[in-house]
ZASE-609797 format. One line per field, with one value per residue: residue number from 1; x, y, z of N, C-alpha, C, O in turn. Coordinates in nm, 2 decimals, decimal comma, padded with zeros to 4 digits, always signed. Each point is the difference from the previous one (the first is absolute). Layout:
<pts>
nr	c(NUM	...)
nu	c(X	...)
nv	c(Y	...)
nw	c(Z	...)
cau	c(X	...)
cav	c(Y	...)
caw	c(Z	...)
cu	c(X	...)
cv	c(Y	...)
cw	c(Z	...)
ou	c(X	...)
ov	c(Y	...)
ow	c(Z	...)
</pts>
This chain:
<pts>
nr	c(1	2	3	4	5	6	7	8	9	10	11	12	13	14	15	16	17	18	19	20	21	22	23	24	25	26	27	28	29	30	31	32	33	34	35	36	37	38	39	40	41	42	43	44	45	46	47	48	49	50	51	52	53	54	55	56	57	58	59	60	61	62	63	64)
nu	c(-04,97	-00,15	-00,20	-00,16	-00,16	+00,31	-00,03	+00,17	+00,12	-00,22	-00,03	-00,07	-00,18	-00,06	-00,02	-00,20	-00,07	-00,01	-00,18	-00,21	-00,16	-00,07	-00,19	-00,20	-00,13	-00,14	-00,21	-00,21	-00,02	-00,11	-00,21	-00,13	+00,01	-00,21	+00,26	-00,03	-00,07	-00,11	+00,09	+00,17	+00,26	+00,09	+00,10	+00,11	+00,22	+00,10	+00,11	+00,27	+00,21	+00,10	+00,17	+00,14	+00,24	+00,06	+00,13	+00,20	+00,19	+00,13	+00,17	+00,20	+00,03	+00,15	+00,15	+00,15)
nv	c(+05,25	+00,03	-00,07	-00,21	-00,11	+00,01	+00,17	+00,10	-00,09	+00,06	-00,22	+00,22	-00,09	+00,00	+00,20	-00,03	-00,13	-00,16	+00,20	-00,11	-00,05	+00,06	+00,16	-00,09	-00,11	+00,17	+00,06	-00,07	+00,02	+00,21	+00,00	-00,10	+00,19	+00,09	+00,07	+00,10	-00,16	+00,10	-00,14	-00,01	+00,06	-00,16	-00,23	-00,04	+00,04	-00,27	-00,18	+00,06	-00,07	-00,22	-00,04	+00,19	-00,06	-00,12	+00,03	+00,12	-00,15	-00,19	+00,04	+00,13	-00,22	-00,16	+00,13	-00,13)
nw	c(-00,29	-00,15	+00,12	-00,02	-00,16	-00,02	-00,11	+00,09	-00,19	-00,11	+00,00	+00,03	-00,05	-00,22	-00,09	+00,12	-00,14	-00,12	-00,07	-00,04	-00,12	-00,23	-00,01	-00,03	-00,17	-00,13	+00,11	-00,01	-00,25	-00,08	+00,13	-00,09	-00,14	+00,06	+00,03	-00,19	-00,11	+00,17	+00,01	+00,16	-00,05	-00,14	+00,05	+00,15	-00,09	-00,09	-00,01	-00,02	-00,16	-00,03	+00,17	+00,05	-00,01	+00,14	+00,15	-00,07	-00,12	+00,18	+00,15	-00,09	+00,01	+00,08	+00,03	-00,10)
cau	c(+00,13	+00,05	+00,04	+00,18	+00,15	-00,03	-00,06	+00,13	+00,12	+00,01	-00,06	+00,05	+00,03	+00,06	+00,10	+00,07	+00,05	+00,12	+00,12	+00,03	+00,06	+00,12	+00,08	+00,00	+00,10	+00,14	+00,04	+00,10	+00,06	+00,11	+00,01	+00,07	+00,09	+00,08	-00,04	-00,07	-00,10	-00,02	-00,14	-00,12	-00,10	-00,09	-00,10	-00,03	-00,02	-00,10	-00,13	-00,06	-00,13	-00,09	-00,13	-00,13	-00,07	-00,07	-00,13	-00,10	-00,05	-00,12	-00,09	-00,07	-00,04	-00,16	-00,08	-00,02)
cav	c(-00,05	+00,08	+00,12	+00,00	-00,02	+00,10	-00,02	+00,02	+00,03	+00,12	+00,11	+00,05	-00,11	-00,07	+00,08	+00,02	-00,12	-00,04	+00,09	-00,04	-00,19	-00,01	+00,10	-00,04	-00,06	+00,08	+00,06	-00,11	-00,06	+00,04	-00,04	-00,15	+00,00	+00,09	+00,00	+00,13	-00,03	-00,14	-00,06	+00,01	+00,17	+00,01	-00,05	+00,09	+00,10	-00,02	-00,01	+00,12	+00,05	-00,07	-00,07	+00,11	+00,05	-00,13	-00,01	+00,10	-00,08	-00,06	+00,07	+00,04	-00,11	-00,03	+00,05	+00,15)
caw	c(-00,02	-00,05	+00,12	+00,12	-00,07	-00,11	-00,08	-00,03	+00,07	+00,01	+00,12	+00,10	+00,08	-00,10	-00,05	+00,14	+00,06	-00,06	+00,07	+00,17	+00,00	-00,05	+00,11	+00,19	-00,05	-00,06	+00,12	+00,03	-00,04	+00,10	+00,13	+00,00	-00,05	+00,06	+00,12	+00,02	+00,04	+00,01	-00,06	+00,10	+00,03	-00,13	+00,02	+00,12	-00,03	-00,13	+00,15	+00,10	-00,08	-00,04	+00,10	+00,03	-00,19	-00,02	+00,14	-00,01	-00,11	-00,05	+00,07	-00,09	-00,07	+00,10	+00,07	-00,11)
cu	c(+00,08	+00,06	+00,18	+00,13	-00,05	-00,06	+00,10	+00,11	+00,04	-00,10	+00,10	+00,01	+00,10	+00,16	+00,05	+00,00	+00,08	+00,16	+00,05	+00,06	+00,20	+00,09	+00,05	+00,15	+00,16	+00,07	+00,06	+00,14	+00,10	+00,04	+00,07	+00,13	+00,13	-00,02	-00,09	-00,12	-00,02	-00,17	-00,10	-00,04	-00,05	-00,14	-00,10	-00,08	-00,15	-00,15	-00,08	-00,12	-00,10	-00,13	-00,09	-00,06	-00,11	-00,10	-00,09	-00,07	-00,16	-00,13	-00,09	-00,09	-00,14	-00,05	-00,06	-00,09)
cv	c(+00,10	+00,17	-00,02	-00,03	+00,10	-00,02	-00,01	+00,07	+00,14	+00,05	+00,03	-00,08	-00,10	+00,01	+00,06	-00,12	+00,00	+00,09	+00,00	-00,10	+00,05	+00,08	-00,10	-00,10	+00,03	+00,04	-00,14	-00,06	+00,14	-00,03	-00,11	+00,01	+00,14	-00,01	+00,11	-00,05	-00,14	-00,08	+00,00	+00,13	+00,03	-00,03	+00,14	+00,11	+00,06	-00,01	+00,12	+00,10	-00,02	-00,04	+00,07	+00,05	-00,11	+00,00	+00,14	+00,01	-00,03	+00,05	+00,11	-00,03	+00,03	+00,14	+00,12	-00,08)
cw	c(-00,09	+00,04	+00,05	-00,08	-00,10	-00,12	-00,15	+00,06	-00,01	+00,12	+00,12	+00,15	+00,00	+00,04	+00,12	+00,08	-00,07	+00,05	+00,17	+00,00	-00,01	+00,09	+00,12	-00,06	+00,02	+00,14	+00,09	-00,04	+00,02	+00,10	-00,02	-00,06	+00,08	+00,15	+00,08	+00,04	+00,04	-00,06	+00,12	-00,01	-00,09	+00,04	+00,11	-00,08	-00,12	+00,13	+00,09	-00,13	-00,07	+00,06	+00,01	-00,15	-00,06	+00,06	-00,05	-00,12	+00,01	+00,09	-00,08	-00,12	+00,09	+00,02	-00,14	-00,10)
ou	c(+00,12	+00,09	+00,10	+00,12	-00,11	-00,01	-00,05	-00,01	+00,10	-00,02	+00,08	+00,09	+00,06	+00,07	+00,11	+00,04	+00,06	+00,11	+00,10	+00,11	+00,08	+00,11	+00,11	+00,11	+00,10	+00,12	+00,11	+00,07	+00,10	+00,13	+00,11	+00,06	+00,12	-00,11	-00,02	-00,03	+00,04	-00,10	-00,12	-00,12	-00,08	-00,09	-00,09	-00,12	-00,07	-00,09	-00,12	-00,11	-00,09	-00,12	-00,12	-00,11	-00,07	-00,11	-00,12	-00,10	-00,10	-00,11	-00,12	-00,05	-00,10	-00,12	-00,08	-00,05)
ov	c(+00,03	+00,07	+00,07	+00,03	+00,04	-00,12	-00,06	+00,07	+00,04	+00,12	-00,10	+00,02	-00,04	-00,09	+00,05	+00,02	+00,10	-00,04	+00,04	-00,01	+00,00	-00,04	+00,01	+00,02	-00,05	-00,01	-00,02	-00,04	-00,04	-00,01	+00,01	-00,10	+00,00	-00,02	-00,01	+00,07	-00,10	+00,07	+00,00	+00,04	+00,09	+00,07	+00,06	+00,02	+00,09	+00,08	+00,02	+00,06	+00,08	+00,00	-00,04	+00,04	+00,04	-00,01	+00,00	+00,07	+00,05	+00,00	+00,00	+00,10	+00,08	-00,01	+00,09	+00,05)
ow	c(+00,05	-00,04	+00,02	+00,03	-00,04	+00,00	-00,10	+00,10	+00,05	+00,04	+00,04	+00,07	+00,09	+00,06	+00,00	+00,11	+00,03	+00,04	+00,07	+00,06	+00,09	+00,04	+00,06	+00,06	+00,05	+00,01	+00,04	+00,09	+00,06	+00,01	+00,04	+00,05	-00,01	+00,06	+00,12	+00,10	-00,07	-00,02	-00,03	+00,01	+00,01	+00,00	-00,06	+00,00	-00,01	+00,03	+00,04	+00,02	-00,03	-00,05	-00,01	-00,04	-00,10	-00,05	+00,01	-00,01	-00,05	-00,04	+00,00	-00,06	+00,00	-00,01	+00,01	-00,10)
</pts>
């Protein structure tokens, strides 16, 4: 269990979820407030890079 949650708020895991979390935040609530983007191409776009960053995440877990 400890493997998987951080151990404090200085570990690097830690501290790049949080900067994802706030970033994806900060990027929507522009979309939402300006007409320059829409929240579906946000959506599209967080997805088109996250999903394979994820997949190659855990895939590398497993195989290393």
């Amino acid at each position: 269990m400890s493997d998987r949650l951080p151990a404090s708020p200085r570990d690097p895991r830690f501290v790049a979820t949080v900067a994802g979390v706030l970033s994806v935040a900060a990027l929507y609530v522009y979309a939402a407030t300006t007409d320059v983007l829409t929240t579906a191409t946000v959506s599209f776009v967080l997805l088109t890079v996250l999903l394979p960053t994820t997949a190659a995440y855990w895939l590398a877990r497993r195989l290393f």
